[in-house]
C-alpha positions in Angstrom: -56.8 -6.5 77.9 -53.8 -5.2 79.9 -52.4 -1.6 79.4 -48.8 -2.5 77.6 -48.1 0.8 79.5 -49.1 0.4 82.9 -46.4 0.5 85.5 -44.6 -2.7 86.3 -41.4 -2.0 88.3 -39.3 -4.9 86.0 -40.3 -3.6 82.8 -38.2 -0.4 81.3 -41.2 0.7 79.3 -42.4 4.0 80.6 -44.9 4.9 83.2 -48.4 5.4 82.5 -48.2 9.1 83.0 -45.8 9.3 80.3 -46.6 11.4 77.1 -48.3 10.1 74.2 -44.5 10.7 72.1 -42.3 8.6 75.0 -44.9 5.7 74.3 -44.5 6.0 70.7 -40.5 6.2 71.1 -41.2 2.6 73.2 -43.1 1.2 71.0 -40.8 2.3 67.8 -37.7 0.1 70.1 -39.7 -2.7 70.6 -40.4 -3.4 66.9 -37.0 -1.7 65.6 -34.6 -2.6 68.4 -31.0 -1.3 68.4 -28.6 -3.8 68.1 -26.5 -4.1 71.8 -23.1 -3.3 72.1 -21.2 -6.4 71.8 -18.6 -6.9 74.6 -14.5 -6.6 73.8 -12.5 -9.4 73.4 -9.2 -9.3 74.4 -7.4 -11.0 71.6 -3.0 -12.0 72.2 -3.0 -9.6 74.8 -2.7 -6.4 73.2 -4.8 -6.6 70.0 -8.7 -6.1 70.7 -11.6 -6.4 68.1 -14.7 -4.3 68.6 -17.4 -4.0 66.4 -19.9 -1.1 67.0 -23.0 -1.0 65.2 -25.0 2.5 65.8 -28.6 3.5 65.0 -27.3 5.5 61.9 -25.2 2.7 60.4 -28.7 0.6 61.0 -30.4 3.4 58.9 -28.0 4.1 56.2 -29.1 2.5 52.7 -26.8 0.7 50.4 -24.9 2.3 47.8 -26.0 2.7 45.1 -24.5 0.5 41.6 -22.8 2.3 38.7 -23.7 1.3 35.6 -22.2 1.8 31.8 -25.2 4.6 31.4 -23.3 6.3 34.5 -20.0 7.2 32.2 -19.3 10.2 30.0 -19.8 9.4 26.5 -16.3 8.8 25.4 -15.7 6.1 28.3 -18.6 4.7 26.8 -17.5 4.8 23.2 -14.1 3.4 24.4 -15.8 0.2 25.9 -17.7 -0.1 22.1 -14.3 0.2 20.6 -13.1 -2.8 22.7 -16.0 -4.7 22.3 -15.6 -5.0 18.5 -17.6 -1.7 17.2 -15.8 -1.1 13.5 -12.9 1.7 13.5 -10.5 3.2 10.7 -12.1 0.5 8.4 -14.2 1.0 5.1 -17.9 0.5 5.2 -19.5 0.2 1.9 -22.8 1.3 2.4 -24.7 -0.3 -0.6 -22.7 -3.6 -0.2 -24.7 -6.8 -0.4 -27.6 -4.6 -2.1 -29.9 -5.8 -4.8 -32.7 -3.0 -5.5 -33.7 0.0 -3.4 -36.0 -1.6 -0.5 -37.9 0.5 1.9 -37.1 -0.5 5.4 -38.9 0.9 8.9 -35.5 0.0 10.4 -32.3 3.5 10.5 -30.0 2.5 7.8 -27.3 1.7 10.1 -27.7 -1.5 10.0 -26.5 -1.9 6.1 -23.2 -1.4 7.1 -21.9 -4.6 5.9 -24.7 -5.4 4.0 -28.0 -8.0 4.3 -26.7 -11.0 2.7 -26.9 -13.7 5.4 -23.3 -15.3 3.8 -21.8 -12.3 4.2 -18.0 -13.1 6.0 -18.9 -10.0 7.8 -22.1 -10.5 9.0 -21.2 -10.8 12.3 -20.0 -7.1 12.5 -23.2 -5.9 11.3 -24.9 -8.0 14.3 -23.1 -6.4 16.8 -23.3 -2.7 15.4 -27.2 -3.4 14.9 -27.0 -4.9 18.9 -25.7 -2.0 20.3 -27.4 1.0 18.4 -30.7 -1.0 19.3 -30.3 -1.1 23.5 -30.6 2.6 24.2 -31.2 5.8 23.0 -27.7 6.5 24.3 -26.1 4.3 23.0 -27.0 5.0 19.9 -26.0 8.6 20.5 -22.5 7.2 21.2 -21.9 4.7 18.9 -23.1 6.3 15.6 -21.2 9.3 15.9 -18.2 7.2 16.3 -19.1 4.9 13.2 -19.2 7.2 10.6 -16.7 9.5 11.8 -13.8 6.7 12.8 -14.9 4.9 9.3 -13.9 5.3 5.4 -17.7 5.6 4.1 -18.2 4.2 0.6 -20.6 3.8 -2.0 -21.0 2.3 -5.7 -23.3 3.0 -7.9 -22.9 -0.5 -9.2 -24.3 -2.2 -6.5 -27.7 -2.5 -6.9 -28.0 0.5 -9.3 -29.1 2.9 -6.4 -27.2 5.6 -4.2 -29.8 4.5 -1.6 -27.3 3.2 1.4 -26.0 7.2 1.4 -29.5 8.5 0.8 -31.2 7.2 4.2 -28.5 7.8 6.4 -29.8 9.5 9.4 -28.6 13.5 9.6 -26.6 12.3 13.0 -24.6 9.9 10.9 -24.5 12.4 7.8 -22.9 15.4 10.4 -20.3 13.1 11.6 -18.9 12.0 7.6 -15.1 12.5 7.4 -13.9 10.3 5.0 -16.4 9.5 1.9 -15.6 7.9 -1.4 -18.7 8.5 -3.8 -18.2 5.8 -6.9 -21.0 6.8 -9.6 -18.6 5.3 -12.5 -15.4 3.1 -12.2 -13.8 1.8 -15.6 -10.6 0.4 -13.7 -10.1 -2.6 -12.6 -11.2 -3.8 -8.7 -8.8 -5.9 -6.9 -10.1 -7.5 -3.4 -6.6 -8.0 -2.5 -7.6 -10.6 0.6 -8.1 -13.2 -2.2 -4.2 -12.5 -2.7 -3.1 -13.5 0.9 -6.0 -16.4 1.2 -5.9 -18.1 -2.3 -6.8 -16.7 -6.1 -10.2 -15.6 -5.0 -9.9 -12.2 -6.7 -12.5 -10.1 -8.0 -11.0 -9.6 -11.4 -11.6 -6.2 -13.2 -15.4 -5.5 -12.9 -14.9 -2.1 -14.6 -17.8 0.1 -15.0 -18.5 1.6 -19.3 -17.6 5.7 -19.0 -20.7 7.3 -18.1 -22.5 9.5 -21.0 -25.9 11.2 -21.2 -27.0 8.5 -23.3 -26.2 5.6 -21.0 -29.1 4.1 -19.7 -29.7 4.9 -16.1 -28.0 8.3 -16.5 -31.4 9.5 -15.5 -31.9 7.5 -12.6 -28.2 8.6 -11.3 -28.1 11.9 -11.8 -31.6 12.4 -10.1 -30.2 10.3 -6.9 -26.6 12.1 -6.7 -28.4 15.5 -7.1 -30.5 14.4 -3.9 -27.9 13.4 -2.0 -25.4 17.0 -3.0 -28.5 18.6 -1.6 -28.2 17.2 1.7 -24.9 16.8 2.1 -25.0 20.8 1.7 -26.9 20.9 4.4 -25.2 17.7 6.8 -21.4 17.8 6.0 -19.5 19.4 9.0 -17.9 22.3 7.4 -13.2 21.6 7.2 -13.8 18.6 8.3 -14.1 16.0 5.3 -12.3 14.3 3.0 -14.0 13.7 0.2 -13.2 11.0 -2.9 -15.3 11.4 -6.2 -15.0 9.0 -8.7 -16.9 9.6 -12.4 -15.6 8.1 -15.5 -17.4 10.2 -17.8 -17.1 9.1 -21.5 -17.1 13.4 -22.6 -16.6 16.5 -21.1 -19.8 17.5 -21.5 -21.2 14.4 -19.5 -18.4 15.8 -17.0 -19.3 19.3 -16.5 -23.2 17.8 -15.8 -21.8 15.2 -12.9 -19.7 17.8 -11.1 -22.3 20.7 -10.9 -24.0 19.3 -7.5 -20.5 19.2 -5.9 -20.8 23.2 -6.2 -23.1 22.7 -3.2 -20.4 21.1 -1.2 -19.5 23.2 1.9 -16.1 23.1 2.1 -13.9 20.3 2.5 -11.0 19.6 4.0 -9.8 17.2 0.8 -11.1 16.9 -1.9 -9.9 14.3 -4.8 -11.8 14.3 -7.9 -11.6 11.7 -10.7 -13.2 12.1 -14.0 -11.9 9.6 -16.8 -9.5 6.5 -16.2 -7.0 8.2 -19.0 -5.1 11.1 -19.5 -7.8 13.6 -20.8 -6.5 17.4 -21.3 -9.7 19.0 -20.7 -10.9 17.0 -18.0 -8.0 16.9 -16.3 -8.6 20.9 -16.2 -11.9 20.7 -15.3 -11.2 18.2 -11.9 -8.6 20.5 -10.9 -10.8 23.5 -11.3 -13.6 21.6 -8.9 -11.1 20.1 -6.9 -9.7 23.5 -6.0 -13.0 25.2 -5.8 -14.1 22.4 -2.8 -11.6 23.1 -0.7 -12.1 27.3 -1.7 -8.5 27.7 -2.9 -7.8 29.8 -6.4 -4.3 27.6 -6.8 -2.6 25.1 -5.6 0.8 26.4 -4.4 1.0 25.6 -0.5 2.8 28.7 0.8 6.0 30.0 0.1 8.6 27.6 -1.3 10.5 25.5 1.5 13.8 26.2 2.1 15.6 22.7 1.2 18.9 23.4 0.5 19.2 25.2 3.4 19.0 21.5 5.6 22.6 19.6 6.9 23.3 17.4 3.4 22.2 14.3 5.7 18.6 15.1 5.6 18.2 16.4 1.8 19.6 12.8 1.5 16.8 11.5 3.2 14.3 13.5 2.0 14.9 12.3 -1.7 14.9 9.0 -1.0 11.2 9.2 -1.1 11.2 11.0 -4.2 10.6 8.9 -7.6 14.9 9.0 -7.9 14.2 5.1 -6.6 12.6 3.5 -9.1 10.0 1.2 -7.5 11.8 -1.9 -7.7 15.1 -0.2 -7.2 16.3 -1.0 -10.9 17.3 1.1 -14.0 18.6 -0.3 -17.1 20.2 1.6 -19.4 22.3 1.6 -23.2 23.6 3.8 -25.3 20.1 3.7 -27.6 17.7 3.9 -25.0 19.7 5.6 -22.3 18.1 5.3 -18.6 14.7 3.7 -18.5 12.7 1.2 -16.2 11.4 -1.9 -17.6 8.1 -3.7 -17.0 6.4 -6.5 -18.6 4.7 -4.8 -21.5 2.2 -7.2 -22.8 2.7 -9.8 -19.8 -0.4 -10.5 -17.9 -0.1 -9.6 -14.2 0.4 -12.4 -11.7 -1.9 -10.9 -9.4 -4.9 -9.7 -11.6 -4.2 -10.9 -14.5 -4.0 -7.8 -16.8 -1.9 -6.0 -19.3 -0.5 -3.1 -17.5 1.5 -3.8 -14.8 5.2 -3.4 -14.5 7.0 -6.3 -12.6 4.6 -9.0 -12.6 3.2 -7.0 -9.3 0.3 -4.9 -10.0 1.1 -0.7 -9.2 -1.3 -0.3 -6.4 -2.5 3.1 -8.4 -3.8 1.3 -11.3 -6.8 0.3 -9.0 -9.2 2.8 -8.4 -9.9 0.9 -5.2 -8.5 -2.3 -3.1 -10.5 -4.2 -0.3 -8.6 -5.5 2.5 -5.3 -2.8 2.4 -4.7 -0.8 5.7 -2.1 1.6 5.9 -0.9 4.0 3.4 -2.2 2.3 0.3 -5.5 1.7 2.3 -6.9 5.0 0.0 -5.1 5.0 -3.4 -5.9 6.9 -6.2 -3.7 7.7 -9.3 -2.9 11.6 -10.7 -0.8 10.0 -13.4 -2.4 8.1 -15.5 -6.0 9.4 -15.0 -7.9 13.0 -15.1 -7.6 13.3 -11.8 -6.7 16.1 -9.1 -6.3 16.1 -5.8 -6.7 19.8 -3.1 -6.2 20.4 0.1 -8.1 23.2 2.2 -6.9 25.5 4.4 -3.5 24.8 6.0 -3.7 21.3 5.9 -0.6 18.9 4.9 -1.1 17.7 0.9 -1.5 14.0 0.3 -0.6 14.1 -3.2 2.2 12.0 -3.1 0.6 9.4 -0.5 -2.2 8.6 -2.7 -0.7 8.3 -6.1 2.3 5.8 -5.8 2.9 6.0 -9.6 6.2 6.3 -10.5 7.3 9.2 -12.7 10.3 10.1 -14.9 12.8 11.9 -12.1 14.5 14.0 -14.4 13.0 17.1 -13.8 14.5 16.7 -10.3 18.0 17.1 -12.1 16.4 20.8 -13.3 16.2 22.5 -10.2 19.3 24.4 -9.2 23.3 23.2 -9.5 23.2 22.1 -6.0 20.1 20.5 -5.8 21.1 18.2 -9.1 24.3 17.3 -6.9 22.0 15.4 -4.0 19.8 14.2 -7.1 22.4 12.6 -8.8 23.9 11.2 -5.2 20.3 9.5 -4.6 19.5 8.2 -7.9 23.4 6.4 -8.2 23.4 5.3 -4.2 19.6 3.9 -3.9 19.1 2.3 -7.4 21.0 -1.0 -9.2 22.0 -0.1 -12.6 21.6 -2.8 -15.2 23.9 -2.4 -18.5 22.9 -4.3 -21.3 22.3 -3.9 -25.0 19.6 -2.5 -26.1 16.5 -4.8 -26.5 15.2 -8.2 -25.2 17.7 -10.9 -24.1 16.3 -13.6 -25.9 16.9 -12.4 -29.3 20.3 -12.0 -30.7 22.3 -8.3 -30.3 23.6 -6.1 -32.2 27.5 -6.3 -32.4 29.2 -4.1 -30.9 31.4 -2.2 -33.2 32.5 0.2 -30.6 33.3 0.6 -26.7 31.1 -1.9 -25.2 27.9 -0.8 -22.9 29.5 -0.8 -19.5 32.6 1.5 -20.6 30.6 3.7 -22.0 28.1 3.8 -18.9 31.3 4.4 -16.4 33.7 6.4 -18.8 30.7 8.5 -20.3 27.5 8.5 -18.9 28.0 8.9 -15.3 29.3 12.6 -14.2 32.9 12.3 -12.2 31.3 13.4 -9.0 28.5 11.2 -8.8 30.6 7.9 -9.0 31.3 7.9 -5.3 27.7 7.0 -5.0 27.1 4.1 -7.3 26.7 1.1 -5.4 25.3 -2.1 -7.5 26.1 -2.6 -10.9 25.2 -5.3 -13.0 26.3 -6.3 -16.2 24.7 -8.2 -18.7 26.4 -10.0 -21.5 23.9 -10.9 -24.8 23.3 -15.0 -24.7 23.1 -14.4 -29.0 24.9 -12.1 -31.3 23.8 -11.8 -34.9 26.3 -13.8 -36.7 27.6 -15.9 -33.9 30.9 -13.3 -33.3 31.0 -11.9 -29.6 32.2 -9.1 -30.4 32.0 -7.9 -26.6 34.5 -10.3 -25.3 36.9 -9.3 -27.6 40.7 -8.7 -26.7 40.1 -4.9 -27.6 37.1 -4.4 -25.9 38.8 -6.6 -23.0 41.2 -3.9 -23.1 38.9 -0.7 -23.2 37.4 -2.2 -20.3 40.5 -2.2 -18.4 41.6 1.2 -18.8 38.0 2.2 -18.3 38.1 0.9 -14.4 41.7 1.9 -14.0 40.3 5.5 -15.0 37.2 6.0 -13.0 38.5 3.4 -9.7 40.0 6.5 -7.9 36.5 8.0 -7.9 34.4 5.0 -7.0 33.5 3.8 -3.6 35.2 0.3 -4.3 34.5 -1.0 -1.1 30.9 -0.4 -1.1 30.3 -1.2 -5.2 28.6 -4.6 -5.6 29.2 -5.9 -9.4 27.2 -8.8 -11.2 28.5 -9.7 -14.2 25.5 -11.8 -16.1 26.6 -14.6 -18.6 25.3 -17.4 -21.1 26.3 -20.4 -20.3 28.1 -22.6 -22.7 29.5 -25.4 -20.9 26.3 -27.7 -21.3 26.3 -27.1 -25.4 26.8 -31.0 -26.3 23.8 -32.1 -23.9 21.6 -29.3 -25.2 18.8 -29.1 -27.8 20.7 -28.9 -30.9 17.7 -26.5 -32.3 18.8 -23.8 -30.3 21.7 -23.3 -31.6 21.0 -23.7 -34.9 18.6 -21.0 -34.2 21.4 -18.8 -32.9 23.7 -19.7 -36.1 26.3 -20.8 -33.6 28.4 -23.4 -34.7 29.6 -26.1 -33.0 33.1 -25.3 -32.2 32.4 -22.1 -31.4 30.7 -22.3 -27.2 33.9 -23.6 -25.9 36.1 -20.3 -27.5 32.8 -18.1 -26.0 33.3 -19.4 -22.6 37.3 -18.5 -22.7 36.9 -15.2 -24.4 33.8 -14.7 -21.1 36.6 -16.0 -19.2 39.1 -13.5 -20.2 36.5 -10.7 -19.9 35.4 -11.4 -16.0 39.6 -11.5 -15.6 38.8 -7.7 -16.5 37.3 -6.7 -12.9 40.5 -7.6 -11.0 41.6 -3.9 -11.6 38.8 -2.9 -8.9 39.5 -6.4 -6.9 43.1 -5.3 -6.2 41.7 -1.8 -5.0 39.4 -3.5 -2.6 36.2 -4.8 -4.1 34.4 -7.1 -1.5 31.4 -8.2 -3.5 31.6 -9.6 -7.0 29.5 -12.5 -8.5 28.9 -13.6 -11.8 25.9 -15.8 -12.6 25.8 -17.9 -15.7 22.1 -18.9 -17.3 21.3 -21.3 -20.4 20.7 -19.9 -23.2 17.1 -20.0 -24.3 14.7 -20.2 -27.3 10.8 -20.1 -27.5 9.2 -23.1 -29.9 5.5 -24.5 -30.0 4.0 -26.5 -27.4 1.6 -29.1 -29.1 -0.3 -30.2 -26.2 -1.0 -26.9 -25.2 -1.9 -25.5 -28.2 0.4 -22.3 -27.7 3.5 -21.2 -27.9 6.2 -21.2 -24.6 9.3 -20.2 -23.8 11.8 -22.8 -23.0 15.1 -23.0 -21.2 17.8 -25.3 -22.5 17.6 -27.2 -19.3 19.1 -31.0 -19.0 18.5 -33.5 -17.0 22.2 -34.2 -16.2 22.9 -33.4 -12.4 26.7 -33.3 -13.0 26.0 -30.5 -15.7 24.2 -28.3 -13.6 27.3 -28.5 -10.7 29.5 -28.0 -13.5 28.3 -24.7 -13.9 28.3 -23.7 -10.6 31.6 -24.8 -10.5 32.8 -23.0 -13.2 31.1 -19.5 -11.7 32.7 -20.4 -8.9 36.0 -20.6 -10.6 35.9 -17.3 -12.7 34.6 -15.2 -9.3 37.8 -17.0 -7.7 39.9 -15.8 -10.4 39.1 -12.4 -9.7 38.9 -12.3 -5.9 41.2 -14.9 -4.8 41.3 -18.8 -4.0 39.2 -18.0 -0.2 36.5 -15.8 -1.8 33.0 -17.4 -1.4 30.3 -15.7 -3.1 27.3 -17.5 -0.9 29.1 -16.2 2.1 28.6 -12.6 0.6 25.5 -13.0 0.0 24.7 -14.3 -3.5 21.9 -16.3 -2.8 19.7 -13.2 -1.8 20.8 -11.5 -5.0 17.1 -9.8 -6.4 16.4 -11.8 -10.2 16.5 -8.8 -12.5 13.8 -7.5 -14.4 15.0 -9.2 -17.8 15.3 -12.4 -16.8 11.3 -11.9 -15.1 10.2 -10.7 -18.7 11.6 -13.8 -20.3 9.9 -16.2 -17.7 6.6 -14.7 -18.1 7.0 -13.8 -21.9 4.7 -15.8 -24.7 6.7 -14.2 -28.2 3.5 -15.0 -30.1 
């Protein structure tokens, strides 16, 4: 075999004399050879392209790939976030649950529950996907899930406090908003079935927990377990923390509330112990309440100084106060003075039950509603229930975001002079008054032997320096007076009324006063259930003198009309009368409405007319907007009221 080193004058490998380290740099070319210098090309004269490649670009490796490990952790949680993981949502934790069951598997993945027809399955697959890849990842995304999350838990479903129990101590350390449910005897509203069809889950209440009940045993065994560890768990300032026991006694009260004694403390604290107004146990949750957050009393520093602010801004901050009733309307008389009226013994239209105002369920008389974001995502009620609420430290109180019930404002008119001033100036501005006589509208009134409601409510009732701020006034005429007489369409009361405006019009804000006058109408009496009005002992010669005397009472408001009223409507209804439906097998309300088109154009004709009368031939009430006038909260009673 040759020598691949021996001498050969055309080869360029080195002479046989060379050293044992030239014929190993020889060799090394040969097998790794260095790529040649390729020549320049001269390219539109000027511009030349020349690529070098050198023996360290040969040797230098590729870069390395980043990957989603490679980012801090809160790039990482961000890229969860988009990818669906649940945030500022409510996770009930025992949802879907029949009985305790023993898993090998963390008990993250019963966050939306096991039931395979659950609508939210698919948000449990992905939170189960991603806790499941890594170790990391589960260090990322669990953290963020319980503290970016409303954690809740009913004793109801499935009888157990388990889905709290097995959390792991990461997930229990990162808890900032918990609602613990061990008794509920208030209704439960899934308000989605409201906005996608009637599929509500109508009051499932829970019986007031006793020492007696059944599984009190089994519950107070499980919630002492889990006080114990979230003594040890809960971050320390950081929590807010909702407790809901409907205990039947105080003595089954005191029992429930010792293992929160073990709480560290807590940032917020709202404790509930009975669904009505209990004395002693609305002491007792204030006492643990306060004793959560370690406060002795609930005064939040020194008093603020509010009438110290520009006029402008006491303005605004009242008009948050309960000085606006809820649906902005407050009837009053001289019986029953100011009041707000609901629908007593009316069934909601939302859930269906007996106590709520308006035929719109209070948010507050829920103890809790699914599918709510927002402010009345978390709302609890101080109100009506034995209930407190504390706040730790220097923290903001919520007190008046979670309880939305309405209260009597009239302690607001107690504070100072001054401060009754803007109270008076908010509740007349932001409210429309309703004047009527006392009691329903669908049975007869009392006559009127004196000055009728509305001079009264503008001669007496209002002070002289708050009538600059009324703004909407309504006035409702009775459809029925006992005896048939009207006696508030008389030519004296006509009169009263008169000098009653002419009196108070230099004080009003005439150009911003809106005034409804509300009317029975008579003009449809011959084509009308006869019944009726024999029921309202009103003869038949009598509705066409009612309808001039109504006439000549409207012709009243010209006194302000002349002074530069803009907005005046009146609105005539038929008069009404409940009698048995037979094919129902229950009693109705009914409306005297006919069939006859040209009646019901009549009457807008003849509205027309009397507003006309008062404002001029070229006044048009649609154009002012009469159409988007808001249907009073009498005239809702009577649609939804059954009087049997």
């Amino acid at each position: 075999m040759e020598d691949p080193f021996q001498d050969d004058p055309n080869s360029d490998a080195p002479p046989s004399s060379a050293s044992s380290e030239e014929k190993l740099d020889f060799l090394r070319s040969r097998l790794w050879p260095k790529k040649k210098t390729e020549d320049v090309e001269m390219k539109d004269g000027n511009n030349f392209e020349c690529e070098d490649a050198t023996m360290a670009d040969a040797e230098e490796p590729a870069p390395r790939k980043t990957g989603i490990l490679d980012l801090p952790n809160h790039l990482i949680e961000d890229i969860f976030v988009l990818a669906g993981l649940p945030t500022d949502v409510r996770i009930n934790v025992n949802y879907g649950r029949k009985a305790p069951v023993k898993s090998e598997v963390d008990m993250e993945e019963w966050w939306f529950g096991n039931d395979k027809d659950d609508e939210r399955a698919y948000e449990a697959k992905l939170v189960r996907s991603i806790i499941t890849t890594c170790k990391r990842f589960y260090f990322v995304a669990v953290p963020h899930i319980y503290r970016e999350n409303h954690i809740v838990i009913h004793w109801r479903n499935g009888h157990t406090l388990a889905g709290l129990a097995q959390l792991s101590n990461l997930a229990l350390s990162n808890l900032r908003k918990v609602l613990i449910v061990l008794s509920a005897s208030a209704p439960v509203i899934d308000n989605r079935g409201v906005v996608g069809g009637p599929d509500i889950e109508l009051h499932k209440v829970d019986e007031p927990l006793s020492l007696k009940s059944p599984r009190y045993k089994e519950l107070s065994a499980q919630w002492e377990s889990i006080a114990a560890r979230l003594q040890v768990w809960l971050s320390p300032d950081m929590v807010w923390f909702d407790f809901v026991c409907d205990c039947a006694d105080l003595e089954t009260a005191v029992e429930v509330v010792e293992p929160l004694s073990l709480m560290p403390t807590l940032r917020h604290a709202f404790i509930r112990l009975s669904r009505v107004q209990i004395p002693e146990m609305q002491k007792l949750a204030r006492q643990v309440a306060l004793r959560a957050v370690r406060r002795t009393h609930d005064l939040y520093g020194d008093p603020f100084p509010f009438l110290r602010l520009p006029q402008e801004l006491r303005q605004l901050v009242l008009d948050h106060t309960d000085l606006v009733t809820p649906r902005r309307e407050v009837e009053w008389n001289p019986t029953e003075k100011f009041h707000v009226r609901n629908l007593r013994e009316t069934v909601c239209d939302l859930c269906q039950c007996f106590e709520c105002p308006g035929g719109v369920h209070p948010w507050t008389m829920h103890w809790f509603m699914w599918g709510v974001e927002g402010r009345r995502a978390r709302t609890f009620c101080n109100r009506f229930c034995s209930a407190f609420e504390a706040t730790g430290g220097n923290f903001l109180s919520q007190l008046a975001q979670t309880c939305l019930c309405w209260r009597n404002p009239q302690y607001l008119f107690l504070v100072s002079k001054e401060f009754t001033i803007d109270a008076r100036t908010t509740f007349y501005r932001r409210n429309r008054f309703m004047i009527k006589p006392a009691g329903d509208q669908m049975l007869p009134a009392e006559s009127c032997m004196g000055r009728t409601e509305i001079s009264r409510f503008l001669g007496e009732q209002i002070p002289v320096s708050a009538l600059h701020a009324l703004k909407r006034l309504d006035i409702v005429y009775p459809f029925f007076e006992n005896h048939g007489y009207f006696t508030r369409n008389t030519e004296v009361a006509n009169q009263d009324l008169c000098l009653t405006l002419a009196a108070v019009a230099p004080y009003l804000n005439i150009p911003n006063l809106t005034v409804t006058i509300h009317m029975a109408d008579y003009t449809t009496y011959r084509d009308s259930d006869k019944d009726i009005w024999d029921y309202a002992a009103t003869p038949i010669h009598l509705p066409p003198l009612i309808m001039f005397c109504q006439e000549r009472t409207v012709n009243c408001w010209k006194v302000l009309a002349e002074l530069g009223l803009k907005k005046f409507f009146v609105v005539l209804y038929r008069p009404w009368n409940w009698e048995n439906a037979i094919e129902a097998d229950d009693h109705q309300w009914y409306t005297l409405v006919t069939n006859d088109v040209f009646s019901e154009v009549a009457s807008r004709s003849v509205m027309a007319a009397m507003e006309k009368e008062v404002m001029g031939p070229e006044y048009d009430s649609e154009k002012m907007g009469k159409n988007l006038l808001e249907k009073p909260m009498w005239m809702i009673r009577i649609e939804h009221l059954s009087p049997y």
